[in-house]
VEXPA-310547 format. One record per residue: x, y, z of N, C-alpha, C, O in turn; residue number from 1; residue in three letters. Coordinates in steps of 0.2 Angstrom, whole numbers, padded with zeros to 4 digits. Example, Ala and Ser with C-alpha at 12.3 -4.5 7.8 and 13.67 -1.06 7.14 Angstrom:
PT    n_X    n_Y    n_Z   ca_X   ca_Y   ca_Z    c_X    c_Y    c_Z    o_X    o_Y    o_Z  seq  type
PT   0066  -0028   0039   0062  -0022   0039   0066  -0016   0039   0071  -0017   0042    1   Ala
PT   0064  -0011   0035   0068  -0005   0036   0064   0000   0039   0067   0006   0040    2   Ser
//
This chain:
PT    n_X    n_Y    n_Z   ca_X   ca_Y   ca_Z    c_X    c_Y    c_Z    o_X    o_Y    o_Z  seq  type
PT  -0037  -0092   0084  -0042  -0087   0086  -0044  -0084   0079  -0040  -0081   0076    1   Unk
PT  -0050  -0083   0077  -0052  -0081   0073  -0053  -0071   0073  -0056  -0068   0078    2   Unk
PT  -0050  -0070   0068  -0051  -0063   0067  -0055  -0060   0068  -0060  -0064   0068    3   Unk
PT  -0057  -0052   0072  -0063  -0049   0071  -0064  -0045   0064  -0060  -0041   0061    4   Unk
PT  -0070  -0047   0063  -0070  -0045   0054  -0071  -0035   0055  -0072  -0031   0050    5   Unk
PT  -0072  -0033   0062  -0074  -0025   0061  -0069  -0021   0069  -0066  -0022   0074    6   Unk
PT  -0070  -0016   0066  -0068  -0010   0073  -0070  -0005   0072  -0070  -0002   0067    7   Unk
PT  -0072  -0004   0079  -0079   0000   0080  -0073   0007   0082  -0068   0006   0086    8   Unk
PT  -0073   0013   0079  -0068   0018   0077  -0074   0027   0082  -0078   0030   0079    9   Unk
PT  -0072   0027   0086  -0075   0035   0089  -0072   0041   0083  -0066   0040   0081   10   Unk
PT  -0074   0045   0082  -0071   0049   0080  -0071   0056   0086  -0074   0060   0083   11   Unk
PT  -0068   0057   0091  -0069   0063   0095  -0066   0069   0093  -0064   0073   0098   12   Unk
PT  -0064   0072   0086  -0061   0077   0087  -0067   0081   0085  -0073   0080   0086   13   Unk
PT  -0063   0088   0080  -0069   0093   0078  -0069   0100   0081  -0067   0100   0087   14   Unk
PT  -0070   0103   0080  -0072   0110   0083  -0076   0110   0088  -0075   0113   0094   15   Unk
PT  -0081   0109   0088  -0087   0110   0092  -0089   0117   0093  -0092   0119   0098   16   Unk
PT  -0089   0122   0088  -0089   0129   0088  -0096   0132   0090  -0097   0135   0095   17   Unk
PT  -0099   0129   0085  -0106   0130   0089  -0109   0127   0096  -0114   0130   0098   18   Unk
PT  -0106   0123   0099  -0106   0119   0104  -0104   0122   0111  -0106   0120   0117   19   Unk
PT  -0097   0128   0108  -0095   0132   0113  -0092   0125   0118  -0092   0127   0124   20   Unk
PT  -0089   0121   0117  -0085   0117   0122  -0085   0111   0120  -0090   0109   0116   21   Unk
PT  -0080   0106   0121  -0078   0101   0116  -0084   0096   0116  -0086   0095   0122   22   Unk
PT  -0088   0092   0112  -0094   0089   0113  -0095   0081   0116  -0101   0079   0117   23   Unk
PT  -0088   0076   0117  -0088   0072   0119  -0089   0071   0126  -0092   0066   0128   24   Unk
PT  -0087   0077   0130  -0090   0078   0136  -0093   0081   0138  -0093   0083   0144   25   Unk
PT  -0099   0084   0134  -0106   0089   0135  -0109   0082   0138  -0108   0076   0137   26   Unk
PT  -0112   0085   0144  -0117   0079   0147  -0124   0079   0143  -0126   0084   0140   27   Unk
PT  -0126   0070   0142  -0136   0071   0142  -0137   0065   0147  -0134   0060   0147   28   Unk
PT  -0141   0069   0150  -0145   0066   0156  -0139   0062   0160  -0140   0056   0162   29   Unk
PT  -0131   0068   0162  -0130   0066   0168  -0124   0062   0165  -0120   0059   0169   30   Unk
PT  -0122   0061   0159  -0116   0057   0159  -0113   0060   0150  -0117   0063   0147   31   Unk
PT  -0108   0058   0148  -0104   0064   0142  -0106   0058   0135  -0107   0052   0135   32   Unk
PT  -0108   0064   0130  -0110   0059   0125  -0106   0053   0123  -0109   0048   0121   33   Unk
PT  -0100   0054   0124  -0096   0049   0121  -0096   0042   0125  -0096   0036   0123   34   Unk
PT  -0097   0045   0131  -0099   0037   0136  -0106   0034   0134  -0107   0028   0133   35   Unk
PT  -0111   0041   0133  -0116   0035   0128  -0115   0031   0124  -0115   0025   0125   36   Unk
PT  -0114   0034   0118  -0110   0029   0112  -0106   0024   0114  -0106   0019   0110   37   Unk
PT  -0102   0024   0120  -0097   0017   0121  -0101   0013   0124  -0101   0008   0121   38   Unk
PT  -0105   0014   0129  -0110   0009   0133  -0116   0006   0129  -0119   0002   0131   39   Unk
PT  -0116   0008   0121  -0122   0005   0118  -0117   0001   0112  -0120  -0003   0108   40   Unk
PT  -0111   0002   0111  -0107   0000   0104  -0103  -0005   0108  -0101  -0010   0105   41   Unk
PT  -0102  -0006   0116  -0098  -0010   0118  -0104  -0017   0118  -0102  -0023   0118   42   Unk
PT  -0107  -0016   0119  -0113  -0024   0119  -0111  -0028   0113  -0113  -0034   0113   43   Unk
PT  -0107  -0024   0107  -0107  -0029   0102  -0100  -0032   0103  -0098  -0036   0098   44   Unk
PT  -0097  -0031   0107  -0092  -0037   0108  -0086  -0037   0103  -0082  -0041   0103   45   Unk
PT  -0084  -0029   0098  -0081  -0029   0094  -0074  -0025   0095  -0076  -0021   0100   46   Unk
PT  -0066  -0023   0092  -0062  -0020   0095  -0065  -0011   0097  -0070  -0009   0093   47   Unk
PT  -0063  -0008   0100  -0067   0001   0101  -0059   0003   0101  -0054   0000   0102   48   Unk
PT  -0060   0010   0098  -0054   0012   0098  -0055   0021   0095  -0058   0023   0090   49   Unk
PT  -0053   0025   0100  -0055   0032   0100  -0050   0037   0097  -0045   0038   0098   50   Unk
PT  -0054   0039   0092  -0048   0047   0087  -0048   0052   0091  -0054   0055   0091   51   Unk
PT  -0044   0055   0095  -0043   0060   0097  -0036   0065   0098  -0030   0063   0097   52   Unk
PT  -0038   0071   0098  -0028   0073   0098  -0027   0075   0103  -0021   0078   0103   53   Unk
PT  -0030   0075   0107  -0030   0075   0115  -0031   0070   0120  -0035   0070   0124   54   Unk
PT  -0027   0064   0119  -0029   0057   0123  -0031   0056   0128  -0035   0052   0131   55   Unk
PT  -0026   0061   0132  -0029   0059   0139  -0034   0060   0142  -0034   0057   0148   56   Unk
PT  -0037   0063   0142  -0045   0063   0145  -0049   0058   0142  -0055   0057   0145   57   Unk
PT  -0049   0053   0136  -0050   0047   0136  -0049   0042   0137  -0053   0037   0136   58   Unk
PT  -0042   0041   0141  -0042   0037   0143  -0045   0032   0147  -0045   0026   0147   59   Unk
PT  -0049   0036   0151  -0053   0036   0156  -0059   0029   0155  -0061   0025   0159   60   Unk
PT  -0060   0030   0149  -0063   0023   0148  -0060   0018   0146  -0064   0014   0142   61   Unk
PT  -0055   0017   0146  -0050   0009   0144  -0046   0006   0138  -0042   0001   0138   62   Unk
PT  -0050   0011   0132  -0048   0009   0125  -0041   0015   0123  -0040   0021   0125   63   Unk
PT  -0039   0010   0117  -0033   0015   0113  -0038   0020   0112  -0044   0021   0112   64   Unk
PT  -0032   0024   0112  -0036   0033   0109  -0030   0036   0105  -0024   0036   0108   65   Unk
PT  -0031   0039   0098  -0022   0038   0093  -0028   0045   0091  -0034   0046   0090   66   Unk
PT  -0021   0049   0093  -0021   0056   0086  -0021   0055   0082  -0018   0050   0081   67   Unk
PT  -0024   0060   0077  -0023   0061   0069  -0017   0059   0066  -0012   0062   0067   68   Unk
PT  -0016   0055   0062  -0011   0055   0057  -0009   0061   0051  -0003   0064   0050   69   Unk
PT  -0015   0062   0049  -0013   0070   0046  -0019   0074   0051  -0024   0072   0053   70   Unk
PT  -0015   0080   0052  -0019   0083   0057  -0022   0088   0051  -0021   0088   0045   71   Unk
PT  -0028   0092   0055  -0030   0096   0050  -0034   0094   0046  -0036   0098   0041   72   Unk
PT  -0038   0089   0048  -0039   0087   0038  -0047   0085   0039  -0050   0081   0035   73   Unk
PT  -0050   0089   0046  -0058   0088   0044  -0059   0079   0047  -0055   0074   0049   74   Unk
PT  -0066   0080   0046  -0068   0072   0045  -0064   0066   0043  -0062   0061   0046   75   Unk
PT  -0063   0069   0037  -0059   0063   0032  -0053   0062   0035  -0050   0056   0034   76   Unk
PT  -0049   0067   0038  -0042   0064   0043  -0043   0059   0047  -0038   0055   0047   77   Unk
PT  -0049   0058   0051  -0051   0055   0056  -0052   0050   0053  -0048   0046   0053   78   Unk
PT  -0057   0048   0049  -0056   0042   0046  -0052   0037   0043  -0053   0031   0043   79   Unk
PT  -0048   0042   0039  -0039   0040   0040  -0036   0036   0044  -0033   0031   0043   80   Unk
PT  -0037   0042   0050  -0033   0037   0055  -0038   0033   0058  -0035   0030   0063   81   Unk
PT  -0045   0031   0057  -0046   0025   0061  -0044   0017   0057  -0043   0011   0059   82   Unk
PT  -0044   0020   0051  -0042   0016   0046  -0034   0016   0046  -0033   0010   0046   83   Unk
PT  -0029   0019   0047  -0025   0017   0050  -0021   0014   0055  -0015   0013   0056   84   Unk
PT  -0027   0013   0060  -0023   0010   0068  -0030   0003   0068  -0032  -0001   0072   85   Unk
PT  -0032   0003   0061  -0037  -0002   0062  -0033  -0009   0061  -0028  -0009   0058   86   Unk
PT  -0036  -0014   0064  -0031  -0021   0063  -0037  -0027   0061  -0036  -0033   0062   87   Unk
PT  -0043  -0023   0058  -0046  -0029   0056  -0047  -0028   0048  -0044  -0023   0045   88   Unk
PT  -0052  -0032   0044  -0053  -0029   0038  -0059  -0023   0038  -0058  -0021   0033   89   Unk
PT  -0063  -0021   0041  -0067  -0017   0042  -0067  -0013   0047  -0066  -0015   0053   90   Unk
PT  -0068  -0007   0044  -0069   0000   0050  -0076   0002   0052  -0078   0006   0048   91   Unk
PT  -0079   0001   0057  -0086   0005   0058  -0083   0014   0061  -0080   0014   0066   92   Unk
PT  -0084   0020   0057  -0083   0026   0061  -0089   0030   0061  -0093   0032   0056   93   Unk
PT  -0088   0029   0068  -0094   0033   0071  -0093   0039   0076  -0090   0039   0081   94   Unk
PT  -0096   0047   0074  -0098   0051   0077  -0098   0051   0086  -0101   0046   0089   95   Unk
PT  -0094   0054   0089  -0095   0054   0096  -0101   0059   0099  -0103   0060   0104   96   Unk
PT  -0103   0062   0094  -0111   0065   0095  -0116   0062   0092  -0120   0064   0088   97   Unk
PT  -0116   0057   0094  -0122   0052   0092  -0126   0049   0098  -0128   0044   0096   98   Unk
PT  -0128   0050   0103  -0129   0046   0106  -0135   0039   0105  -0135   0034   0109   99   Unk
PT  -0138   0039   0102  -0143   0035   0100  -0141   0029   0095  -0145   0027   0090  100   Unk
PT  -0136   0029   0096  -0134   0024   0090  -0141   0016   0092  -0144   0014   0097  101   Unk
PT  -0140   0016   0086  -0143   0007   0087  -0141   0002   0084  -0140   0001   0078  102   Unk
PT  -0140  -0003   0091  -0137  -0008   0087  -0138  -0014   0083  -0134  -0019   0082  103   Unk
PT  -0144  -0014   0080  -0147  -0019   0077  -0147  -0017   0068  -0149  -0021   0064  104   Unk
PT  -0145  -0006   0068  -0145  -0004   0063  -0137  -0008   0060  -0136  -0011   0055  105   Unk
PT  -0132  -0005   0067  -0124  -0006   0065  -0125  -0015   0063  -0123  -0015   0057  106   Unk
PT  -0128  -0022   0067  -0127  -0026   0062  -0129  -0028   0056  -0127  -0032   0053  107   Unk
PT  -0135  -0024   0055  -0139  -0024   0048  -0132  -0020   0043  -0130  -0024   0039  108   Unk
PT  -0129  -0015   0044  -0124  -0014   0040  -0117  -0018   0040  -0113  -0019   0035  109   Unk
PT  -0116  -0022   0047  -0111  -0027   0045  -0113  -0033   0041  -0109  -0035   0037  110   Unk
PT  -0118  -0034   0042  -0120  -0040   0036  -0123  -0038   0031  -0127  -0041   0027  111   Unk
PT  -0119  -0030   0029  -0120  -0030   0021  -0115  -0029   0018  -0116  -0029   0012  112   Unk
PT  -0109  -0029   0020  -0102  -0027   0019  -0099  -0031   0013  -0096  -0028   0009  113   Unk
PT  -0101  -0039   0012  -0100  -0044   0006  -0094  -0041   0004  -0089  -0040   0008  114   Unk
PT  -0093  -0039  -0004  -0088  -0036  -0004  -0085  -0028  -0007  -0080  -0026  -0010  115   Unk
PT  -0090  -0026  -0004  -0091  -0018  -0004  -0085  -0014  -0002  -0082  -0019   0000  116   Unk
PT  -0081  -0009  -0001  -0078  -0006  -0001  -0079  -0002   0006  -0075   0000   0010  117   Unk
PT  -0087  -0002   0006  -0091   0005   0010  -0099   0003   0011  -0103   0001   0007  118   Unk
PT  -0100   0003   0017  -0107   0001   0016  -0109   0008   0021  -0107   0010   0027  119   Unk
PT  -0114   0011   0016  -0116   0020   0017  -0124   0018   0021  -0126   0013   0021  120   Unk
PT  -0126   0022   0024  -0133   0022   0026  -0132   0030   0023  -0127   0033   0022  121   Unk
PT  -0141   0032   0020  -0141   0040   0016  -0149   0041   0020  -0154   0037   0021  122   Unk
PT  -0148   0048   0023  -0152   0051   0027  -0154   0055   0020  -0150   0056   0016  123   Unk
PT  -0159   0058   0020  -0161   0064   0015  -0157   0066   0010  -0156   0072   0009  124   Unk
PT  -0155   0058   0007  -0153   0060   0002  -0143   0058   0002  -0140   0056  -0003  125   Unk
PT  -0141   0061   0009  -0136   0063   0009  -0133   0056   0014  -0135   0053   0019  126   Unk
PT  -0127   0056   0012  -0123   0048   0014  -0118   0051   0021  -0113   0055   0022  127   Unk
PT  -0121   0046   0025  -0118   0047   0031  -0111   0045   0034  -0110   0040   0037  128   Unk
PT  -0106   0049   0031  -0100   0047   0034  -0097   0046   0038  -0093   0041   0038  129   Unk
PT  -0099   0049   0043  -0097   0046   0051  -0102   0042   0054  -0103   0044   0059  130   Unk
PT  -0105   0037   0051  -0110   0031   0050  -0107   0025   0046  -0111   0020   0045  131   Unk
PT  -0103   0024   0044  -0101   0019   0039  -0095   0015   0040  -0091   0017   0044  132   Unk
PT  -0096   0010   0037  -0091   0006   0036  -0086   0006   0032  -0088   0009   0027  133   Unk
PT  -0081   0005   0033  -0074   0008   0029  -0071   0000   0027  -0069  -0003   0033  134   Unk
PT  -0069  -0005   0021  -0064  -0009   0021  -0057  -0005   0021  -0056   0000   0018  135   Unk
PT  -0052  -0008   0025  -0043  -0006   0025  -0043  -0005   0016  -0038  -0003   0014  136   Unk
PT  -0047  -0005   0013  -0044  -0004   0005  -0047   0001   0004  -0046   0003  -0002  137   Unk
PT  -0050   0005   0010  -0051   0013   0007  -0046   0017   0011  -0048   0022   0014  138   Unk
PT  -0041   0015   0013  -0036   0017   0015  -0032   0022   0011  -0031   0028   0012  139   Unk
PT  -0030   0020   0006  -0026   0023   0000  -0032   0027  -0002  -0032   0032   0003  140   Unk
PT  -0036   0028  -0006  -0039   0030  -0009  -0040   0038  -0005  -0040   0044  -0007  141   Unk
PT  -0042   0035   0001  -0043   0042   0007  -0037   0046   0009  -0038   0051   0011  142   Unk
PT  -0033   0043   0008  -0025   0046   0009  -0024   0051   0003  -0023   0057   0004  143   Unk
PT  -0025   0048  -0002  -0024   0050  -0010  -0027   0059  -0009  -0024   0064  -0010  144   Unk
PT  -0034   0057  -0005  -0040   0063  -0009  -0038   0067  -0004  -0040   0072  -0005  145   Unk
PT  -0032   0066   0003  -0031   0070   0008  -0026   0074   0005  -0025   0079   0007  146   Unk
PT  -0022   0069   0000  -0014   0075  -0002  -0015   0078  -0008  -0011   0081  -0011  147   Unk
PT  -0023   0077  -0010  -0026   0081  -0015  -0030   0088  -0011  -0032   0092  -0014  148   Unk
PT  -0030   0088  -0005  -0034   0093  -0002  -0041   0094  -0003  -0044   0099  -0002  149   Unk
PT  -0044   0083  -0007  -0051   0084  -0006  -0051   0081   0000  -0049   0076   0001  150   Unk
PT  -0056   0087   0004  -0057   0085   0011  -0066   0082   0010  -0068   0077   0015  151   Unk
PT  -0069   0083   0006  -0078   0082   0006  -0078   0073   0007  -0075   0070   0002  152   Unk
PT  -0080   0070   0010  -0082   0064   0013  -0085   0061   0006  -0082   0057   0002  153   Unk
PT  -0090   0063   0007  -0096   0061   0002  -0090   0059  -0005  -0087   0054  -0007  154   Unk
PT  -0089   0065  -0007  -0084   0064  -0013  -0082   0058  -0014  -0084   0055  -0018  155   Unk
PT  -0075   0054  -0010  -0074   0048  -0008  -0077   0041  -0011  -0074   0037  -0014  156   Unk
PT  -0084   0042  -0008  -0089   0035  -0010  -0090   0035  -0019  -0090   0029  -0021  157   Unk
PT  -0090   0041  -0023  -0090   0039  -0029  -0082   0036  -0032  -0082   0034  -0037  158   Unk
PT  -0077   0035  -0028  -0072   0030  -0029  -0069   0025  -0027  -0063   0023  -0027  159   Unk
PT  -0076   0021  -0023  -0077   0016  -0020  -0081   0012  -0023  -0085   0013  -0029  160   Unk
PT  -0081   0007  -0019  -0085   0001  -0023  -0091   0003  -0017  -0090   0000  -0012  161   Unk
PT  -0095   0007  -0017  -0099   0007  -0010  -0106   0005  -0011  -0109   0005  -0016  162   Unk
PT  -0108   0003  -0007  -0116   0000  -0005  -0121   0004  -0001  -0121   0003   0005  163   Unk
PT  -0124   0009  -0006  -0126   0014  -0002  -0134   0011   0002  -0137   0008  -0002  164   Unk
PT  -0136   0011   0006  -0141   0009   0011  -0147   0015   0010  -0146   0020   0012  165   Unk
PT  -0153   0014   0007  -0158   0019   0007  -0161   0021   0012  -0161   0017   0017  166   Unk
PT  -0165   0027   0013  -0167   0028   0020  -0172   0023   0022  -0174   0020   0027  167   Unk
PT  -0175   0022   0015  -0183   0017   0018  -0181   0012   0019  -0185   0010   0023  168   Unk
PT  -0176   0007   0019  -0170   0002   0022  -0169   0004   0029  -0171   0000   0034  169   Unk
PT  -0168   0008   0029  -0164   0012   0038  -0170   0011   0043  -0171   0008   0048  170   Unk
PT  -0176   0016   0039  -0183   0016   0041  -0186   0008   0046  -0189   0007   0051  171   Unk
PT  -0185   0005   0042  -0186  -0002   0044  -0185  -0006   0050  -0189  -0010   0052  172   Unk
PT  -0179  -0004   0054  -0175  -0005   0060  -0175   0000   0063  -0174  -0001   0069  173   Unk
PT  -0175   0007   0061  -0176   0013   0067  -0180   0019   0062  -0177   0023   0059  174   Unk
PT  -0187   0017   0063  -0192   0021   0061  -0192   0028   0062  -0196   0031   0058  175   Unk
PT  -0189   0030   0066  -0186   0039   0067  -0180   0041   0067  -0178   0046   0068  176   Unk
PT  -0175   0034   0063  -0169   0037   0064  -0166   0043   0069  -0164   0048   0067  177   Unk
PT  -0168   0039   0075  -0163   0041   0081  -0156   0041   0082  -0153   0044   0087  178   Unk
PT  -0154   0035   0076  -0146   0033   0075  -0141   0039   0073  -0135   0038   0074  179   Unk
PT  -0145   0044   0070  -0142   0047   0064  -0142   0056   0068  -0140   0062   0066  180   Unk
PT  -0146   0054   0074  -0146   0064   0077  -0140   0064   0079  -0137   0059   0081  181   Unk
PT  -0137   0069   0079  -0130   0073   0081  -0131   0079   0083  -0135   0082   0081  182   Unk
PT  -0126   0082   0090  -0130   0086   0094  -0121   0092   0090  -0116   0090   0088  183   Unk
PT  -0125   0098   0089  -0120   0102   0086  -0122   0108   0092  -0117   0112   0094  184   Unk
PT  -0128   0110   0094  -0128   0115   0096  -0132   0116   0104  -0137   0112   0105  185   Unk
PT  -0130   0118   0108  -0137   0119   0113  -0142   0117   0115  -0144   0114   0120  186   Unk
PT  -0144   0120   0106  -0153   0119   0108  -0152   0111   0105  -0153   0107   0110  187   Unk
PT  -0150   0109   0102  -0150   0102   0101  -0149   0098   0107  -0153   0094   0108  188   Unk
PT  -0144   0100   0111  -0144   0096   0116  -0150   0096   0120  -0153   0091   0121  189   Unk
PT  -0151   0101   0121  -0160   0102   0124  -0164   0098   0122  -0167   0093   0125  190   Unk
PT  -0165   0099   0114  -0170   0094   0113  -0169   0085   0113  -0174   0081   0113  191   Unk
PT  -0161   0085   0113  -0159   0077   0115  -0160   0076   0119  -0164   0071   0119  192   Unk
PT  -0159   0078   0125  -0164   0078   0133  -0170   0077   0134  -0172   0074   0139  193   Unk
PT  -0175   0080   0129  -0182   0079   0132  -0184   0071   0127  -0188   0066   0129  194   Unk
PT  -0180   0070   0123  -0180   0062   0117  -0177   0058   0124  -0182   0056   0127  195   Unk
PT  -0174   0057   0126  -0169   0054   0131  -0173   0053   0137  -0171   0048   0140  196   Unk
PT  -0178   0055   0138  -0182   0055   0145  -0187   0052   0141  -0190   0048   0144  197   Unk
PT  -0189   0054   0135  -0195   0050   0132  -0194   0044   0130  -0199   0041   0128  198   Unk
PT  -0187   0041   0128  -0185   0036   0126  -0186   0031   0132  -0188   0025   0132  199   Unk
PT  -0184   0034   0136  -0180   0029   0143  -0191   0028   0145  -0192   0023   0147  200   Unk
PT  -0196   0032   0145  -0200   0032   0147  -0204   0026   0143  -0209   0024   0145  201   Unk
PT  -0201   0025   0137  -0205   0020   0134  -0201   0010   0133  -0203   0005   0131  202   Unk
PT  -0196   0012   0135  -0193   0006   0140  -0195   0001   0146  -0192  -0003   0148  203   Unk
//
């Protein structure tokens, strides 16, 4: 049986502060973002496996769900631990506030991976962490910057072998980058809703 060279890593923790209530179960259009995200990332056929430190309302959908390893520790915890319950050589981790992911972007990034470290997609400049690819060999390195108490993600990629993705690259397969909206607030959910009904109307 041949290896799967990726695993597709949720990350569900977070505050949700602005959000006022935890955000993988905020509804758009009738169903919790996070089942969004699973119902467009499961077509690709690859291992799924959910960060959470509260599992059991995840279970609900079928897949492992593993708390933090270091707790505390931001973003970069969670990617930690999806890189540590990963069993392949690459990790895709992705936002549970994304609904819109797209899948033609995720294998444009798996087939850039060669032998990269990190394969970055960069929105305005700025390198989307909870969009990336992770090799098991930024395992250590991410561990290292966690018991140095550098929690900044971005930071990270400068000691990696990384392959940052430019936005006019991105632009080319999702000309609005709609992959890359994350719902933090309210109004944001609002306006994910009116995108959502405009999406589905041009289907």
């Amino acid at each position: 049986m041949i290896e799967p060279l990726i695993t597709i890593s949720i990350l569900a923790g977070g505050q949700s502060r602005r959000m006022g209530r935890p955000k993988s179960f905020v509804n758009l259009a009738g169903k919790p973002l996070i089942q969004h995200l699973i119902e467009l990332v499961k077509t690709l056929k690859y291992p799924i496996h959910v960060i959470a430190n509260d599992p059991e309302p995840f279970k609900q959908f079928g897949y492992p769900v593993f708390p933090d390893v270091l707790t505390g520790k931001g973003a970069l915890g969670g990617i930690h631990t999806s890189l540590s319950h990963s069993e392949t050589p690459y990790t895709l981790c992705l936002a549970c506030d994304m609904p819109f992911i797209n899948t033609d972007l995720i294998i444009y990034l798996i087939n850039s991976t060669s032998h990269y470290d990190a394969v970055v997609p960069m929105v305005n400049n700025y390198p989307q962490g909870l969009h990336t690819i992770y090799h098991r060999r930024c395992h250590t390195v991410i561990e290292n910057q966690i018991v140095q108490d550098e929690l900044q993600v971005s930071q990270v990629f400068t000691l990696l072998h990384t392959n940052f993705i430019p936005e006019t690259t991105l632009r080319h397969i999702d000309p609005a980058l709609h992959a890359f909206i994350n719902l933090n607030t309210p109004e944001e959910l609002q306006a994910a809703e009116a995108l959502y009904r405009e999406l589905q109307g041009n289907t």
